[in-house]
C-alpha positions in Angstrom: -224.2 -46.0 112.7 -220.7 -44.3 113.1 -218.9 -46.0 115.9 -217.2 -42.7 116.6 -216.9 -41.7 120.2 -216.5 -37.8 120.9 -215.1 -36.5 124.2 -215.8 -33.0 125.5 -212.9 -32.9 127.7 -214.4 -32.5 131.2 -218.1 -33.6 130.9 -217.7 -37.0 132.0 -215.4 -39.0 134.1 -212.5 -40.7 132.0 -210.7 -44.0 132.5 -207.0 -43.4 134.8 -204.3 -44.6 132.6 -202.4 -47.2 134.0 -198.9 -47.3 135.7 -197.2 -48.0 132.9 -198.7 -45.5 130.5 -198.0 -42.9 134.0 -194.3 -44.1 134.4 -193.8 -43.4 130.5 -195.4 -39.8 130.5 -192.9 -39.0 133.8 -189.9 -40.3 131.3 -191.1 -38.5 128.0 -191.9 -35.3 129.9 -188.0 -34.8 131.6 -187.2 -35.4 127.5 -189.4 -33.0 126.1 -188.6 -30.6 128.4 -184.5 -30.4 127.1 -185.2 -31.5 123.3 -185.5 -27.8 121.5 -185.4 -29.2 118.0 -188.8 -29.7 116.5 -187.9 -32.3 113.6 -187.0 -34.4 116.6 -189.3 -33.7 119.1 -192.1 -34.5 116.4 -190.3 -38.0 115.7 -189.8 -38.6 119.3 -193.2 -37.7 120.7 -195.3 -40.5 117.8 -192.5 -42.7 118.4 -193.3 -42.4 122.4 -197.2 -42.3 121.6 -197.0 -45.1 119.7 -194.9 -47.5 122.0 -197.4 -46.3 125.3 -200.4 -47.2 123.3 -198.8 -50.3 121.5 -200.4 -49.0 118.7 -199.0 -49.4 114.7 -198.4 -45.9 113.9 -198.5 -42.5 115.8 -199.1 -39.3 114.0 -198.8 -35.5 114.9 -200.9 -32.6 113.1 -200.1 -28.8 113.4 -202.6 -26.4 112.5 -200.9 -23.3 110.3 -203.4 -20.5 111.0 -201.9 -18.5 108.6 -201.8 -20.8 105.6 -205.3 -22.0 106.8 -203.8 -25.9 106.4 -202.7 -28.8 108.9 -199.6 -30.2 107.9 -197.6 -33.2 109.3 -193.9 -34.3 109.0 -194.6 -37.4 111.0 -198.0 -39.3 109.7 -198.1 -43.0 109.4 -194.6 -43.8 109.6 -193.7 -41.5 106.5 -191.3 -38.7 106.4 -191.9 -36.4 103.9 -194.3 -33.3 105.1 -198.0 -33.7 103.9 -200.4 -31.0 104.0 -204.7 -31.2 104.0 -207.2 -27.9 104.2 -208.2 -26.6 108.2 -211.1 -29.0 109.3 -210.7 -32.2 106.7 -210.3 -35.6 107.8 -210.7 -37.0 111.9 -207.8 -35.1 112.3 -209.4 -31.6 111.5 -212.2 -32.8 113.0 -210.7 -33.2 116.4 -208.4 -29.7 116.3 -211.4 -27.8 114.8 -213.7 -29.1 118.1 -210.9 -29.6 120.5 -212.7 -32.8 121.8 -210.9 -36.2 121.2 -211.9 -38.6 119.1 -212.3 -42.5 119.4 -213.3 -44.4 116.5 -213.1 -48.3 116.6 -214.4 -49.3 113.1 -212.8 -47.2 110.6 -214.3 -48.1 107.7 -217.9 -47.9 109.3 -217.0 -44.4 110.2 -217.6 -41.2 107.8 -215.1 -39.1 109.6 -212.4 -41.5 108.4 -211.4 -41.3 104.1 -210.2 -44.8 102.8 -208.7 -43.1 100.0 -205.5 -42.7 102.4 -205.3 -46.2 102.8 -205.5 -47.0 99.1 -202.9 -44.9 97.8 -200.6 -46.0 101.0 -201.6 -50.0 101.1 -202.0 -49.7 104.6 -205.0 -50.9 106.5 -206.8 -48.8 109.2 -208.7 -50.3 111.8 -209.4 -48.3 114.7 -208.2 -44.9 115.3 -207.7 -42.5 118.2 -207.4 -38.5 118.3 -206.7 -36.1 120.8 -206.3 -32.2 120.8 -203.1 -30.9 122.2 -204.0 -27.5 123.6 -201.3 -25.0 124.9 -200.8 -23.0 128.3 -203.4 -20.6 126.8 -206.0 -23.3 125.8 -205.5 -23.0 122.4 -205.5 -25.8 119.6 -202.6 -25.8 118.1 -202.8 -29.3 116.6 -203.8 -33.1 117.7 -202.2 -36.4 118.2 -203.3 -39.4 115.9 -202.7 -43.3 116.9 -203.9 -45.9 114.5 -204.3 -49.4 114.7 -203.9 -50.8 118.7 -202.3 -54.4 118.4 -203.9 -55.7 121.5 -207.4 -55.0 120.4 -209.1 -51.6 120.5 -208.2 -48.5 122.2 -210.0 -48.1 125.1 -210.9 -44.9 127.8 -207.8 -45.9 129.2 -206.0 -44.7 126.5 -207.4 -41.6 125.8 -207.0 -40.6 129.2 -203.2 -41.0 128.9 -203.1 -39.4 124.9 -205.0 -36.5 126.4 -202.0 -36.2 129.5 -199.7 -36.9 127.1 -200.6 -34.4 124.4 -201.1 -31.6 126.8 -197.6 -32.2 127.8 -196.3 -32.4 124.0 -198.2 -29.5 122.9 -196.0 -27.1 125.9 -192.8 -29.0 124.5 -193.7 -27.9 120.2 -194.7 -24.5 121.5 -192.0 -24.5 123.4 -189.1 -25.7 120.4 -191.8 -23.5 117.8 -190.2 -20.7 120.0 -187.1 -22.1 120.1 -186.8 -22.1 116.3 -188.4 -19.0 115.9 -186.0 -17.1 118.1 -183.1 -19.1 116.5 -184.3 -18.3 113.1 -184.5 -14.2 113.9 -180.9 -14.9 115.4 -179.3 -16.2 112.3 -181.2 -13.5 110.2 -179.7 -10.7 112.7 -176.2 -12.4 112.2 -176.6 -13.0 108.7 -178.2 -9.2 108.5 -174.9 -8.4 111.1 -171.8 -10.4 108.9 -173.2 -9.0 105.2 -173.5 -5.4 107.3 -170.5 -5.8 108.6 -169.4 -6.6 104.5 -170.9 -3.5 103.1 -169.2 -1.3 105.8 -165.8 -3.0 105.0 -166.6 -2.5 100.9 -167.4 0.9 101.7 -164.3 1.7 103.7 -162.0 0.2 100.8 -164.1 2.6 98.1 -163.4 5.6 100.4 -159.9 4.8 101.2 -159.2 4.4 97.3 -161.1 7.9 96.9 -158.7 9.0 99.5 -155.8 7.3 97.6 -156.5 9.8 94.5 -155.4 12.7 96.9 -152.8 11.1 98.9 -150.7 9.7 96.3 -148.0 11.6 94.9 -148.1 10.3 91.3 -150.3 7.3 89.3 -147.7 4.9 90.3 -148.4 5.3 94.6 -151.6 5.7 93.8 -152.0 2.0 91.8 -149.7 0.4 94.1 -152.2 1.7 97.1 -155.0 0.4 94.9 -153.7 -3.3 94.7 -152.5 -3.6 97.9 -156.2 -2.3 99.9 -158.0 -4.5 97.6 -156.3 -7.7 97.9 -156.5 -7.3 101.4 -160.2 -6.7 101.4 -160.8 -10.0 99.8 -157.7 -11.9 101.7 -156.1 -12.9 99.0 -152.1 -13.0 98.3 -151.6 -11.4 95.2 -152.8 -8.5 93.1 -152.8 -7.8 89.4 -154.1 -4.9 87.3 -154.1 -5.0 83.9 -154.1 -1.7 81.7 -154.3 -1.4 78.1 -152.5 1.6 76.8 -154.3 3.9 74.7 -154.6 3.6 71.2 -152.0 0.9 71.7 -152.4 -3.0 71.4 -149.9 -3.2 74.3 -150.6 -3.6 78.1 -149.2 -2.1 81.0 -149.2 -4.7 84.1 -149.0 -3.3 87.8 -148.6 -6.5 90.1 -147.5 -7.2 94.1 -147.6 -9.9 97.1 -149.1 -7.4 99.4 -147.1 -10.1 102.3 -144.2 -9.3 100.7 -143.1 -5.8 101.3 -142.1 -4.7 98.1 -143.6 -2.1 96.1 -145.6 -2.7 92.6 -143.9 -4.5 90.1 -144.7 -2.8 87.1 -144.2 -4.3 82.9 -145.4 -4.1 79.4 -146.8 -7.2 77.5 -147.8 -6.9 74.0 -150.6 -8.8 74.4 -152.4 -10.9 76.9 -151.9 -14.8 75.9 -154.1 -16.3 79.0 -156.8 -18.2 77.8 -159.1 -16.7 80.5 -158.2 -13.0 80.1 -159.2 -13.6 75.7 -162.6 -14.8 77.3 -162.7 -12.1 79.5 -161.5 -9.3 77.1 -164.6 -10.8 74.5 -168.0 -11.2 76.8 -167.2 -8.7 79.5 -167.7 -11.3 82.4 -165.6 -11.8 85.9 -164.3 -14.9 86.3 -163.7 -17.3 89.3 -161.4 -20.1 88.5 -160.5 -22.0 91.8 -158.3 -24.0 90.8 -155.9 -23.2 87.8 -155.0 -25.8 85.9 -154.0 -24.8 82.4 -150.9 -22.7 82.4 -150.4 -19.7 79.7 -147.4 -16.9 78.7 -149.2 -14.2 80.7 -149.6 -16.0 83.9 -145.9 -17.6 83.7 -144.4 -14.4 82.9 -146.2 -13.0 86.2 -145.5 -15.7 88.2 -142.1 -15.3 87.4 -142.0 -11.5 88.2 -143.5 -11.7 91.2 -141.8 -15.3 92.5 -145.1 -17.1 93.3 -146.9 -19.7 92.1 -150.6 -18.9 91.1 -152.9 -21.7 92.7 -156.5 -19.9 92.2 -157.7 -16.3 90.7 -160.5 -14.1 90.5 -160.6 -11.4 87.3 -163.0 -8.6 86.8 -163.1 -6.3 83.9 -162.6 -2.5 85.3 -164.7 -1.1 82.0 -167.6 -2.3 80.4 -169.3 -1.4 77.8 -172.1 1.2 78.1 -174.8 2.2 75.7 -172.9 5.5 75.7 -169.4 3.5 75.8 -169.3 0.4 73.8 -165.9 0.4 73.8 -164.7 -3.1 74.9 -162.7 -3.8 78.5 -160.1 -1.6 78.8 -159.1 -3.0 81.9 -158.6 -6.1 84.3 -158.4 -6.9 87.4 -157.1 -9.9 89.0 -157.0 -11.3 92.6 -154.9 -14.6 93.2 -154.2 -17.4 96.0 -157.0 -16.7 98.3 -156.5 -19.8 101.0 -160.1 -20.9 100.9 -161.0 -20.5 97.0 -163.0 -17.3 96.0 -166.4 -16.8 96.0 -169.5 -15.2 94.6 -169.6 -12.4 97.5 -165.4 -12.1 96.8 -166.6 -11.2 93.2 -169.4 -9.3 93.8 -166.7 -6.7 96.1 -164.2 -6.7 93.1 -166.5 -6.1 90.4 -167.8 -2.7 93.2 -164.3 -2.4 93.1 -163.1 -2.8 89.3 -165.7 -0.5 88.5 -164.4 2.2 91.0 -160.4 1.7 89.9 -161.1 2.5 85.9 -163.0 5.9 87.2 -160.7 6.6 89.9 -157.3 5.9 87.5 -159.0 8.6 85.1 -159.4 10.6 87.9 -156.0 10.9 88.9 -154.8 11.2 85.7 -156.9 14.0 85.5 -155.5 15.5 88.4 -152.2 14.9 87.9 -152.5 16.8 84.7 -154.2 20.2 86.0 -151.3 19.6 88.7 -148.4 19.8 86.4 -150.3 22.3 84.4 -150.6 24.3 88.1 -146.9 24.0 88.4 -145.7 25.3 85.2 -148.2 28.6 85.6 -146.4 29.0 89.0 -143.0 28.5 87.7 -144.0 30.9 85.2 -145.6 33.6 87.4 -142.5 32.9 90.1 -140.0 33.6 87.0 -141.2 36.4 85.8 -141.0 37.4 89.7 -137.5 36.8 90.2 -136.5 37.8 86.5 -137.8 41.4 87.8 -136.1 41.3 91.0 -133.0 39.6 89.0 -132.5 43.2 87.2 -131.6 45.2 90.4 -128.5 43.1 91.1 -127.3 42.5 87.2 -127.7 46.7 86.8 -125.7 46.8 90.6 -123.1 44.1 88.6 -123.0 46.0 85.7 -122.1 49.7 87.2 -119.4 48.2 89.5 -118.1 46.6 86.3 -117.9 49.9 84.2 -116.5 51.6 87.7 -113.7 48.7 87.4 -112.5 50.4 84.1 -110.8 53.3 85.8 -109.6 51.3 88.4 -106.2 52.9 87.7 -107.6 56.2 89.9 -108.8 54.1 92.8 -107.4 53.7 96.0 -107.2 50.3 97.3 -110.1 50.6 99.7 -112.6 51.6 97.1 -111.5 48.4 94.9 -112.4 46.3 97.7 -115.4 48.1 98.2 -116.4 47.7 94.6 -115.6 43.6 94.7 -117.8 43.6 97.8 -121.0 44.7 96.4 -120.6 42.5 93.4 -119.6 39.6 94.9 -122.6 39.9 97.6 -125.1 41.2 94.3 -124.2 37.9 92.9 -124.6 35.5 96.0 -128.5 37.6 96.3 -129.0 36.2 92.3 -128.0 33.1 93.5 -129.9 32.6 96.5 -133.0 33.6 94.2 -132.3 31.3 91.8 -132.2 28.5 94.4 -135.1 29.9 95.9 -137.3 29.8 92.6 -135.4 26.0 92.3 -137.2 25.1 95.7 -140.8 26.4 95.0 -141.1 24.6 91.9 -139.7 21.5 93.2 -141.8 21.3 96.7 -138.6 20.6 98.3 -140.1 17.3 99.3 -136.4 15.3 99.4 -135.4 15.4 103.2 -132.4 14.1 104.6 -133.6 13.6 108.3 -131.1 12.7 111.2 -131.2 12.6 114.9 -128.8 15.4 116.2 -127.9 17.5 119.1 -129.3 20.3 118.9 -126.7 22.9 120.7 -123.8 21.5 118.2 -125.7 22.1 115.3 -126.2 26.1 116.3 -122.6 25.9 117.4 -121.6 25.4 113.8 -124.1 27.9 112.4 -122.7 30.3 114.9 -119.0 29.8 113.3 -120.5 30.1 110.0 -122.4 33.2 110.8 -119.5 35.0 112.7 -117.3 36.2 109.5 -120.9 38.0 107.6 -121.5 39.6 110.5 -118.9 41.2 111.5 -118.8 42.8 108.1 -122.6 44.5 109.0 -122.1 46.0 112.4 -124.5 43.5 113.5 -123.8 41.2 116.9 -125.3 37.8 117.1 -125.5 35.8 120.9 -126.2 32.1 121.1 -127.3 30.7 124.3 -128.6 26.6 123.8 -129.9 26.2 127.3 -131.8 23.1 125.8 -129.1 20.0 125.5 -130.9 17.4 124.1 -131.1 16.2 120.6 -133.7 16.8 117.9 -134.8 15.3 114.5 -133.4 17.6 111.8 -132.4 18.2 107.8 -129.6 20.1 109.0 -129.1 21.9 105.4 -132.4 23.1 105.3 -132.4 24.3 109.3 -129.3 26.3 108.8 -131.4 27.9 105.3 -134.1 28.9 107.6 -131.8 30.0 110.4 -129.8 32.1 107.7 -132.7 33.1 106.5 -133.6 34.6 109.5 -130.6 36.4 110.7 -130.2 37.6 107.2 -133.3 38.8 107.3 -132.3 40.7 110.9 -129.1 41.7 109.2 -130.7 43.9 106.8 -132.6 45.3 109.2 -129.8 46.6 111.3 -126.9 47.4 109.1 -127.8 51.0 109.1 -127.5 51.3 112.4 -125.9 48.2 113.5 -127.7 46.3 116.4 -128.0 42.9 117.9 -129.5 39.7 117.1 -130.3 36.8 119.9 -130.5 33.0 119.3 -131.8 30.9 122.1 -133.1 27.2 122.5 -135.0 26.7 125.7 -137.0 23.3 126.2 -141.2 24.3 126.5 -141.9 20.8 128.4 -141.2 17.4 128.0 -142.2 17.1 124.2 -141.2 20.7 122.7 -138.7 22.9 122.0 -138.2 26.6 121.5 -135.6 28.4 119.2 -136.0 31.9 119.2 -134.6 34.8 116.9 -134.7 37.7 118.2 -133.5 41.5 117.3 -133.5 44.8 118.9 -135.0 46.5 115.6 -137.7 48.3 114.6 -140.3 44.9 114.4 -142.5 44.2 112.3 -146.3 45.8 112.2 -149.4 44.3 113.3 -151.4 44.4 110.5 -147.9 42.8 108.4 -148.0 39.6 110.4 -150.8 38.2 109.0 -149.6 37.6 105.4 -146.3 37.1 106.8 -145.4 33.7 105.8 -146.9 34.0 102.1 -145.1 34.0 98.9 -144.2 37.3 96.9 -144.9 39.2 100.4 -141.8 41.6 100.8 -143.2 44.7 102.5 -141.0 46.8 101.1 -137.6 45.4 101.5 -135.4 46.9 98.7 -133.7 43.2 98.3 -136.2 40.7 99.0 -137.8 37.8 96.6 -140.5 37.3 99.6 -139.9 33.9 99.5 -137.9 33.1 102.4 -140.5 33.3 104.7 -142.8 31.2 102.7 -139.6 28.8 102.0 -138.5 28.5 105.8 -142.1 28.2 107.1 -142.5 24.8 104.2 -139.1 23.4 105.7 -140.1 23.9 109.3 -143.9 22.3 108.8 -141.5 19.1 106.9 -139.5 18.6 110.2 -143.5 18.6 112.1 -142.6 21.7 113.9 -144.4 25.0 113.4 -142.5 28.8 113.3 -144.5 32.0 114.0 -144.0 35.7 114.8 -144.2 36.7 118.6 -146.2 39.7 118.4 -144.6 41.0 121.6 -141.9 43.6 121.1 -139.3 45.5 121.3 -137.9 44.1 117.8 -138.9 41.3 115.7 -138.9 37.4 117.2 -139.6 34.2 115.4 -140.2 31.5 117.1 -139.7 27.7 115.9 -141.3 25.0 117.8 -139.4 21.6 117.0 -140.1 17.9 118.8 -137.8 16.6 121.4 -135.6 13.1 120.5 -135.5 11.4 124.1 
């Protein structure tokens, strides 16, 4: 006969535990209550159990619903976690019925498998199982005591197990919460920090995208390409490795992106590190955090760069495809990150190796159709000016035969004639220069900080002796006396430009141009050239400022405009037509130097 007593719960009256048992419940319950780490709340509950029931070894179960098992990571004093089918064994028994348990012979009792004992060496007496329900009444595992040393357990003690287990099952809930809501924390922080790594990979790939454009030549653009990449991995020192084509030798590009200088730039006939051979044969990035074998290649880079290598990371920027198998053309290398590289570090550069071969090609590309651009608009602008070049060379040419009967002309018409060639050959020269400028951007600027009312004083003086020549009268009034970032070369070109432009206009008839500076508010200024001529039509403005446009100036290239409106946009100002007449009036819009 099974001497296994089973418990309903409620049905009948139970045993009070004693004072003791009462006192130790109070004193487990404030620690339960703060512990939020289930490992130890597990330990600490059997440990507890055990020492209030003075019994050998205290167990807990947890029934997994999902897996359809009841594991333990604290059963008869062992630590690993064990794990039995739902329902087997006393302590299925008792989370399966949700009644407790009480068995005082174990080995009389068929609930109870001796097999456990065999394989362990331990020896079970008497046993005693209780449910531990939660706030919603549901089973969620059971508490296991084995072996009392004062004799057998008694109702006494199931009376304080069942007090007790109701009180640890809140607590595992409670820490099975705890863990759970820690667990889907690290995941979002995890999910947030590897996020927050893709965002800042993709941000590097589109600022090297944006590097193809920005850069003026392959040089910038590599020297952008080390410097945002080192920086994206934090490491000290940057190194790309190109092999020339159809050469054995290598072009190295190399900087200390802390230091402030620009790309260092080499050739090596060939590549003597160890780990670039191995890389150059099996295609594979390397981490090597900690060198330790020196070589020719590193030395030599050390030594050009004035730093001492302490750790790298190399990735091959080509790899052989099925529709490539070429083998890498292409390395690039990271060194002296503080903490050592890792696998995400080259998991980035290889993302970015394989962008920087691509994007190098790119560029290349570009660069090419660029130049090839510039030649066809040298060409087109040349045969432009050559045509316009005729009209000054005939002029030349006539005053020239004219000079041969020079004998039979008075003194006025000599001067006349030296006149008209000198100015015919000052108009070749200016559109020489002006072909000069187009086809070299004009992107050298010599900027200084200057007062603005001496620097149209002195194009005033200069201005004074050609115009008094045309029958034209030019006014200056600077009522703005503050100073102004210019290329003062260039400004007096577009001024000239301007009244030249005005001169032409009027020498017929003769007429006046006006030259003021007024300042628009506390960040602009105004310069306005202004004439009293006929102005220029509405439907002309629109094209104003574009090359070639002339409308229908005998003498013009129609490149001024375009010229003066490039140097203007350099010094971050803008110059328009004011529509509103009488006469023609440009204004130039320039910042203010407080």
């Amino acid at each position: 006969m099974s001497d296994a007593s089973v418990n309903p719960g409620n049905t009948q009256e139970i045993a009070q535990p004693s004072f003791d048992q009462l006192q130790k419940l109070l004193d487990v319950c404030r620690f339960m209550g703060k512990e939020k780490n289930l490992d130890n709340l597990l330990v600490y509950i059997a440990e507890q159990g055990r020492k209030a029931l003075t019994a050998d070894r205290c167990s807990i179960f947890l029934l997994d619903d999902e897996a359809g098992e009841i594991w333990s990571k604290v059963m008869l004093g062992e630590s690993d976690i064990i794990r039995f089918p739902r329902g087997a064994g006393v302590a299925g028994r008792t989370i399966e019925s949700g009644r407790s348990i009480l068995i005082r012979d174990a080995y009389n009792d068929p609930l109870f498998n001796p097999e456990i004992d065999r394989n362990t060496g331990y020896r079970t007496r008497n046993i005693l199982c209780v449910p531990m329900a939660n706030l919603e009444g549901r089973t969620i595992g059971c508490l296991q005591a084995l072996n009392k040393l004062d004799g057998d357990f008694n109702p006494s003690d199931e009376s304080f197990t069942l007090a007790f287990a109701a009180q640890a099952a809140v607590a595992i809930e409670s820490a099975l919460l705890y863990q759970e809501k820690a667990k889907v924390i690290r995941d979002l922080s995890h999910t947030q920090v590897r996020l927050k790594q893709k965002l800042d990979q993709l941000e590097v790939v589109r600022e090297l995208e944006h590097a193809v454009n920005e850069s003026a030549n392959i040089y910038d653009f590599i020297n952008a390409v080390i410097k945002k990449a080192v920086r994206s991995v934090g490491a000290e020192v940057g190194a790309l490795f190109i092999q020339s084509e159809g050469l054995e030798s290598w072009d190295i590009f190399a900087a200390r992106i802390h230091s402030g200088t620009n790309v260092v730039h080499y050739t090596e006939q060939k590549l003597e590190s160890a780990y670039d051979k191995a890389l150059l044969v099996d295609g594979k990035a390397q981490i090597v955090n900690l060198i330790q074998k020196s070589d020719a290649t590193l030395n030599r880079l050390s030594e050009n760069l004035n730093v001492r290598f302490e750790n790298l990371l190399a990735v091959p920027i080509h790899q052989p495809t099925e529709q490539d198998d070429t083998k890498s053309k292409g390395i690039f290398k990271v060194f002296n990150k503080p903490s050592g590289f890792l696998y995400e570090d080259l998991s980035f550069l290889q993302i970015i190796g394989a962008q920087i071969f691509s994007l190098i090609l790119r560029k290349q590309l570009i660069d090419a159709k660029k130049r090839s651009e510039n030649l066809a608009s040298i060409g087109q602008l040349s045969s432009t000016i050559i045509h316009d070049l005729k009209n000054p060379i005939s002029a030349i040419i006539g005053c020239a035969e004219l000079l041969e009967e020079r004998s039979s002309m008075s003194e006025k018409q000599l001067e006349k004639i030296c006149n008209i060639i000198r100015n015919q050959a000052n108009r070749c020269i200016t559109m020489v220069e002006e072909l000069l400028s187009v086809a070299r951007g004009e992107k050298k600027y010599n900027f200084e900080i200057l007062s603005l009312a001496e620097t149209l004083g002195e194009i005033e003086m200069m201005l004074a002796a050609e115009t008094n020549k045309k029958k034209v009268v030019i006014r200056f009034q600077c009522n703005y006396q503050g100073r102004v970032r210019l290329d003062k070369s260039k400004f007096m070109r577009v001024i000239f430009n301007l009244t030249n432009n005005a001169a032409e206009v009027l020498k017929a008839s003769g007429g006046e141009v006006d030259i003021t500076a007024d300042a628009l508010d506390d960040e602009w200024v105004a310069i306005r050239i202004r004439d009293n001529g006929p102005g220029i039509p509405p439907e002309l403005s629109e094209n104003l400022f574009q090359p070639f446009a002339t409308f229908g100036k005998s003498k013009g290239t129609g490149l001024g405009l375009y010229i003066a409106k490039e140097i203007i946009s350099e010094h971050g100002g803008t110059i328009e037509l004011d529509p509103m007449p009488p006469g023609a009036c440009f204004v130039i819009r320039l910042k203010q130097e407080k």
